[in-house]
N, C-alpha and C positions, 0 to 999 in steps of 0.2 A: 777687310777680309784677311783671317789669317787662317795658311796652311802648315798643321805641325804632326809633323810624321808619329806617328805611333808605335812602331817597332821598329828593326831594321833590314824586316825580313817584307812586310807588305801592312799598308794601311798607314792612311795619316784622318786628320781632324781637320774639319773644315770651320770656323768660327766668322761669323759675320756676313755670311751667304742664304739670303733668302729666298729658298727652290719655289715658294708661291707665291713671287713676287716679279715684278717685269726684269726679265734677266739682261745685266749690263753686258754687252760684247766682250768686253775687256774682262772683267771677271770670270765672265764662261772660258775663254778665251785660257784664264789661268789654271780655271778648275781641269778643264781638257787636257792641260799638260803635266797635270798631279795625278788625275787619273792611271795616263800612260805610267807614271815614273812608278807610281805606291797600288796602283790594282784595285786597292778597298778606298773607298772615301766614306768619312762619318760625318754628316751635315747634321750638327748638334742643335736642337729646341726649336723645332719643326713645326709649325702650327698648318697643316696641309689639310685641306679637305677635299675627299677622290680626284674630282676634275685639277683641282692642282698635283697631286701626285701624278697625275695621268698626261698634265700638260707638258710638268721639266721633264719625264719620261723621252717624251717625244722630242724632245732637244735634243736627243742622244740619236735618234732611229724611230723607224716603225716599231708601234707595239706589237709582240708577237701573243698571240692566244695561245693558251693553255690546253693540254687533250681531258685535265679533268675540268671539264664544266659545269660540273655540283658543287663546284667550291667558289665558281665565282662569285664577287660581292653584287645581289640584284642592283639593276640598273648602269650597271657598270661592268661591261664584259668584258674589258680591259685588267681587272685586278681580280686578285686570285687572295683570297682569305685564308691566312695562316693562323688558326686558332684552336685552341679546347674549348670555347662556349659552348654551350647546347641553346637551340632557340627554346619558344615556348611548348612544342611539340617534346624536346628533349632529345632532337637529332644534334649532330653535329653544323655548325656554321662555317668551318671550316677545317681545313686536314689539320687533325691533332698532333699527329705524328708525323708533321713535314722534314724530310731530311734528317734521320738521325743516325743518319750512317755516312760516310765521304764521299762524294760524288759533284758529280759538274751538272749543274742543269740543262736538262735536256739532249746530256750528249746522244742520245738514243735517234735523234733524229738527221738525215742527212746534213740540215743548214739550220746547227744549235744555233742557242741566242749569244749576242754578245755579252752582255750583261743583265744584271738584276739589280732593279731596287727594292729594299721592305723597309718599311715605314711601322715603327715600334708606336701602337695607340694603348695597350696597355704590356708590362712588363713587370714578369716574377721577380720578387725583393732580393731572391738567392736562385742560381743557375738559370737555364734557359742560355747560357751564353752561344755564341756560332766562333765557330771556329775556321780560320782560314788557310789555306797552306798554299805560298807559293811554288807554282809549277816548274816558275823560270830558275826559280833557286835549288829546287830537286833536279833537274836535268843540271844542272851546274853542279851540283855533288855526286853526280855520276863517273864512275871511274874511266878513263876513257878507253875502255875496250866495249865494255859496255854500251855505253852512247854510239860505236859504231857501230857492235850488233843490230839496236833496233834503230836506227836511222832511215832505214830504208820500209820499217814493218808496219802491219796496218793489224787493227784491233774492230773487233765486232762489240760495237754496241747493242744495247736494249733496255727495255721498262718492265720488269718483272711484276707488274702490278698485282697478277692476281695472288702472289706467292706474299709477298706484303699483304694484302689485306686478308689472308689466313693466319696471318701470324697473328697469338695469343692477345687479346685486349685491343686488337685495332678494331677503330671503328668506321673504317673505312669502304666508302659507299661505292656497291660494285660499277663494274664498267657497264655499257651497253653493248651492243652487238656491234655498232658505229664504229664505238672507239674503241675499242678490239680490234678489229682491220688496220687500224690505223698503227699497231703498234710493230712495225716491222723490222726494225731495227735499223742497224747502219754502221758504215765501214770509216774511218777515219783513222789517219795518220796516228801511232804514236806520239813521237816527236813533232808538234805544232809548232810555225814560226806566227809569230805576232802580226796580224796584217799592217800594223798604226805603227811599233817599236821593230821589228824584225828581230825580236829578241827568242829566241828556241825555248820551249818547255814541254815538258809530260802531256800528253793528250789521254791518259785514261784513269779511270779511277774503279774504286773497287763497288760502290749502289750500280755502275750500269756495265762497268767494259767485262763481258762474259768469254772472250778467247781471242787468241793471237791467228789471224789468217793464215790457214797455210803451213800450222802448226799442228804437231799431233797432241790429244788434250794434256797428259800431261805436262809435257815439254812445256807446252801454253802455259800452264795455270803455274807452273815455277818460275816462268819468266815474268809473268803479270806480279806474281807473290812479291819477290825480286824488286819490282818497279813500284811497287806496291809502298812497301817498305823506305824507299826512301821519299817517295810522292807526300805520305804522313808522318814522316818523323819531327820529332819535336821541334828542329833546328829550322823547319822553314814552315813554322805553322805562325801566328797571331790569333791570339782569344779577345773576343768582342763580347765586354760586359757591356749589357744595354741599358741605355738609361729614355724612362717616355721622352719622346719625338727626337727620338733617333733617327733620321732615314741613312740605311746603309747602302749604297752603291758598290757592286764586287764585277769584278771581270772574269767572267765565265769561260774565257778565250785564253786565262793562265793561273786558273785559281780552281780547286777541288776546297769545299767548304763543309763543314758537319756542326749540325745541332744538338747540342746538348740535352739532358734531361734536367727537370725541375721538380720542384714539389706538385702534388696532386692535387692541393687545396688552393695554389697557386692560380690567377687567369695570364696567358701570353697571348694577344690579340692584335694581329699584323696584319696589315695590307701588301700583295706584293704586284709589282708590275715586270716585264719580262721585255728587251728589247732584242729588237731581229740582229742576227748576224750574218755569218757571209760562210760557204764551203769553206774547211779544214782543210789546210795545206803545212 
């Protein structure tokens, strides 16, 4: 097995590590401490089929479900399908336009997930890439009057779902009543320490954190802008060109991530699985 860093900012390569295969202790063992150090892991030429995607998953943690459950893959409620196909009706198979904005998955909810994997089964020849920006390194390029400001501040999350699927050319399949209820939002620390590294980073991002607690809105939205701005700046981002059977692993606990656009004639057809995490502190 070899692990070889990919930037200097987050993300290395994994070569010689087979996730649908009987996992050696010693190897996990190593992968777990790459994890910590690099955020993203790219476990290159994947031959996974769901139950093994679903199975190294659970290495990590419990699987966490999804609130849209029109896009899970049937028989598998575990994985959530990242795709433009149309089945043979000519509906969507799964969310065409997953993430194309910065965001941390599922911060919207009181106990986000730790991580995510997606597992690349078909992949555009040109763009489609995901984009990663570390957290720990944006609170690190913070000036430090700033970093004291919001040390102590807390941010309102949320899932603007329906506002997304109004938007032009989505084709995205409304909520129920159910999962409606279910979108309540939630409070989390700015500044997150790492439960595994104790390393400090950004807790918001601009797809879900919609105001600063306790803040008047404007004040809020120029502080968010403010944190905003260095959360995505070039200096702590890494671009993930994909290549088939990619599975990506990212740390949703210090990483804001963004999808790219591709061509329209193109197919991008990904599986993804979601692992539990733990309250924001």
């Amino acid at each position: 097995m070899i692990i070889t860093p990919l930037s200097d900012v987050c993300g290395a390569e994994v070569i010689g590590f087979d996730c649908g295969g009987d996992i050696d202790h010693k190897y996990f063992q190593a992968v777990q401490s790459a994890f910590n150090k690099h955020s993203v892991l790219v476990f290159r030429d994947q031959h996974l089929k769901p139950d093994q995607h679903i199975a190294f998953s659970k290495c990590w943690g419990d699987i966490k479900g999804h609130i849209l459950t029109q896009y899970l893959l049937p028989g598998y409620p575990e994985l959530l399908v990242v795709s433009n196909k149309k089945d043979d009706n000519g509906d969507p198979v799964g969310i065409e336009d997953a993430g194309r904005y910065w965001h941390t998955d599922v911060s919207y909810e009181s106990v986000p997930p730790m991580g995510s994997l997606l597992y690349g089964l078909e992949v555009p020849c040109h763009g489609g890439d995901t984009l990663f920006a570390s957290q720990h390194r944006a609170y690190d390029n913070l000036p430090q009057d700033l970093r004291g400001r919001v040390a102590d501040l807390t941010a309102h999350h949320r899932f603007n779902y329906t506002q997304i699927q109004a938007e032009d050319g989505s084709a995205r399949k409304p909520l129920t009543k159910e999962q409606e209820k279910q979108l309540v939002g939630a409070v989390h620390p700015i500044v997150r320490t790492h439960p595994d590294t104790g390393r400090k980073g950004l807790y918001v991002n601009p797809g879900f954190t919609d105001r600063v607690v306790d803040m008047e809105e404007g004040e809020s939205q120029k502080l968010l802008d403010t944190l905003f701005s260095y959360a995505t700046d070039d200096a702590v981002v890494y671009r993930h060109r994909w290549n088939v059977r990619d599975l990506v692993f990212w740390d949703n606990r210090c990483l804001m991530h963004h999808a790219t656009p591709y061509p329209a004639h193109s197919i991008r057809h990904m599986n993804r699985t979601t692992v539990a995490g733990s309250v924001p502190v």
